[in-house]
Residue, then its C-alpha position, 0 to 999 in steps of 0.5 A: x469260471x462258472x460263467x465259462x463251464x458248469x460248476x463241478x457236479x452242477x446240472x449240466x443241462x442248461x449249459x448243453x441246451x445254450x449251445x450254439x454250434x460254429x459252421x464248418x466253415x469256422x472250423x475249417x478256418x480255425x483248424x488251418x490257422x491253427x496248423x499253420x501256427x503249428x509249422x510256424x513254431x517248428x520252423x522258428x525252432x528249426x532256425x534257432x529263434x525265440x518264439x513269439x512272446x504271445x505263442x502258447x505253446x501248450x495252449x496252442x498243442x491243445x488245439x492242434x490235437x483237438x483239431x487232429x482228433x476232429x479231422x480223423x479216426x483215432x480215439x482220443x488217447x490215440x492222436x498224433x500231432x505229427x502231421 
């Protein structure tokens, strides 16, 4: 794990300073792929069918609420994946 993220309690410098931010663009993209996903999962709810075997629906939660925190004005505590 320590190739992905700094060690806990390591100097966590280095690891800021290798940083390359994405282009908003990237985001944007990520952000609607991840949305439509989202609509996606609740539909196949909605109709009574399994979701795909590939779909993390944890993972996919997690992203969905990082993205709606991005996009908006709440605290962190205080996003909604409702939208």
């Amino acid at each position: 794990m320590d190739d992905i993220i700094p060690a806990l309690s390591s100097d966590i410098a280095p690891f800021i300073a290798s940083v390359n931010l994405r282009p908003p663009g990237v985001l944007l993209a990520e952000d609607d792929r991840t949305y439509d996903l989202w609509c996606q999962l609740f539909a196949t709810r909605r109709r009574g069918q399994p979701l795909p075997g590939d779909l993390n629906e944890a993972v996919l939660f997690e992203r969905r609420y990082a993205f709606e925190w991005l996009d908006g004005t709440e605290k962190w505590d205080e996003v909604t994946c409702d939208a």
